[in-house]
C-alpha positions as CSV (number, residue, x, y, z in Angstrom):
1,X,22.3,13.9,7.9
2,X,22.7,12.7,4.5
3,X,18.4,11.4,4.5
4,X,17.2,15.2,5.4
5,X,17.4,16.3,2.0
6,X,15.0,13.3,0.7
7,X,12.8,13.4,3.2
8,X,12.6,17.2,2.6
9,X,12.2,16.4,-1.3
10,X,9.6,13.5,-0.1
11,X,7.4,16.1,0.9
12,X,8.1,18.9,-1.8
13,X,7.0,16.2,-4.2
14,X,3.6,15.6,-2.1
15,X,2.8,19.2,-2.7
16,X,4.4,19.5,-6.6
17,X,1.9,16.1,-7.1
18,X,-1.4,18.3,-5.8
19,X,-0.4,21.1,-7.3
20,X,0.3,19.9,-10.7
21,X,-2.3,17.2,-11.1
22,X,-4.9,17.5,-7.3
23,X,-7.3,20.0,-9.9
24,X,-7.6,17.0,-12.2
25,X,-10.5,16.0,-9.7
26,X,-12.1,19.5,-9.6
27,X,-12.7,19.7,-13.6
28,X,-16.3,21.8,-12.7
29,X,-14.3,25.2,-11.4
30,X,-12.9,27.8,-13.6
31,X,-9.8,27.1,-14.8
32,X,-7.5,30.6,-12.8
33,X,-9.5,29.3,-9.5
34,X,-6.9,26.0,-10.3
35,X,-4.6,27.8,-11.4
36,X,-4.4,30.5,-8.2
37,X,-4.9,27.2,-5.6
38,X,-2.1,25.8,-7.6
39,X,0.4,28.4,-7.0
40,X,-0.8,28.6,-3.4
41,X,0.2,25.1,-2.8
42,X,3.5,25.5,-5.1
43,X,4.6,28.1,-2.6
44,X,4.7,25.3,-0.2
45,X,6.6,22.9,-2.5
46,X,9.2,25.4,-3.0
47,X,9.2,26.0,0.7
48,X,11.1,22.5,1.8
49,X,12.3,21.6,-2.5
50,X,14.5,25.1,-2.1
51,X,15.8,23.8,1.8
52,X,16.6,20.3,-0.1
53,X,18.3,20.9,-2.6
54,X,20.7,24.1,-0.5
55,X,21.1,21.2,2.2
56,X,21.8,18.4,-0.4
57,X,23.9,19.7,-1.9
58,X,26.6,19.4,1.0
59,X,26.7,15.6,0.1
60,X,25.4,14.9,-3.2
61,X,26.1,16.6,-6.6
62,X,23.8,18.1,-8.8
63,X,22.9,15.3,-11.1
64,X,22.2,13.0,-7.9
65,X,20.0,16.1,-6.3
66,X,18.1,16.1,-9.3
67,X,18.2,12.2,-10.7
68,X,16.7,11.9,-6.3
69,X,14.2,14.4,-7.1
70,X,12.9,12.7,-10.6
71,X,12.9,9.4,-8.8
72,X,10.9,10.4,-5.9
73,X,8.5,12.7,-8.2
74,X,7.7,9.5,-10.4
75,X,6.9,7.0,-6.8
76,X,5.1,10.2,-5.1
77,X,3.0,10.6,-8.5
78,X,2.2,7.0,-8.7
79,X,0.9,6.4,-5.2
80,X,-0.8,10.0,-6.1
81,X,-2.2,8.8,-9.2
82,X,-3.3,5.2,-8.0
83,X,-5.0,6.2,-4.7
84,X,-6.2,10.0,-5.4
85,X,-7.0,9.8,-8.8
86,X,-8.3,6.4,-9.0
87,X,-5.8,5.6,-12.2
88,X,-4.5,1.6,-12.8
89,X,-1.4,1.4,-12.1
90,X,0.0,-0.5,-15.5
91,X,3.0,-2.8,-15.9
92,X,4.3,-0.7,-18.9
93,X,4.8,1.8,-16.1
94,X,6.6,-0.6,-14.0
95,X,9.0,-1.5,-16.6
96,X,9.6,2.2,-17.2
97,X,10.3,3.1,-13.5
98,X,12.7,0.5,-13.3
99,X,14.8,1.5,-16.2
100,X,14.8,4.7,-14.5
101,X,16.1,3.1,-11.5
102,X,19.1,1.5,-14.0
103,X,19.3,5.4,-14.6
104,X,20.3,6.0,-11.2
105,X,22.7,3.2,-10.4
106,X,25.1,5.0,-13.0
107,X,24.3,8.4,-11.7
108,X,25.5,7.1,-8.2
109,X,27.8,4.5,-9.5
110,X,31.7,6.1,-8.4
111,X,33.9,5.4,-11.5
């Protein structure tokens, strides 16, 4: 099934998103309580990112793996970013995401 490996890399970005930027709401604790809750949920990224990319690998190459995962870290952080952190979402950014998506028609493009 050719979608596991995005869905699995769906959800490792969910947790990579909170782990990397979730503290940005918690600025009152000390900063190695953040940084130990970070790694704690990191260990569950790596839990389905490590399965992803293993299984992904049986039908995309490594560019792909990796231009999927950027992708999906860029929508999952702007959902993240718009919703948890309360950020505008800014058209710069759009224009930006969509040159990224020019980036992966000629990752995926067959020459």
């Amino acid at each position: 099934m050719r979608t596991l490996p995005i869905l699995l890399l769906i959800v490792s970005n969910v947790f990579m998103t909170f782990a990397w930027y979730g503290h940005l709401k918690y600025k009152h604790h000390s900063l190695w309580i953040v940084i130990l809750a970070s790694w704690g949920i990191a260990f569950f990224e790596y839990c389905f990112q490590v399965p992803a990319n293993r299984y992904g690998h049986s039908y995309y190459n490594a560019a792909q793996l990796k231009t999927m995962q950027e992708v999906i870290t860029l929508v999952v952080f702007a959902v993240f970013s718009v919703l948890y952190l309360k950020e505008e979402f800014k058209w710069n950014y759009a224009v930006g995401f969509a040159m990224m998506i020019g980036a992966v028609f000629f990752i995926f493009k067959k020459w």
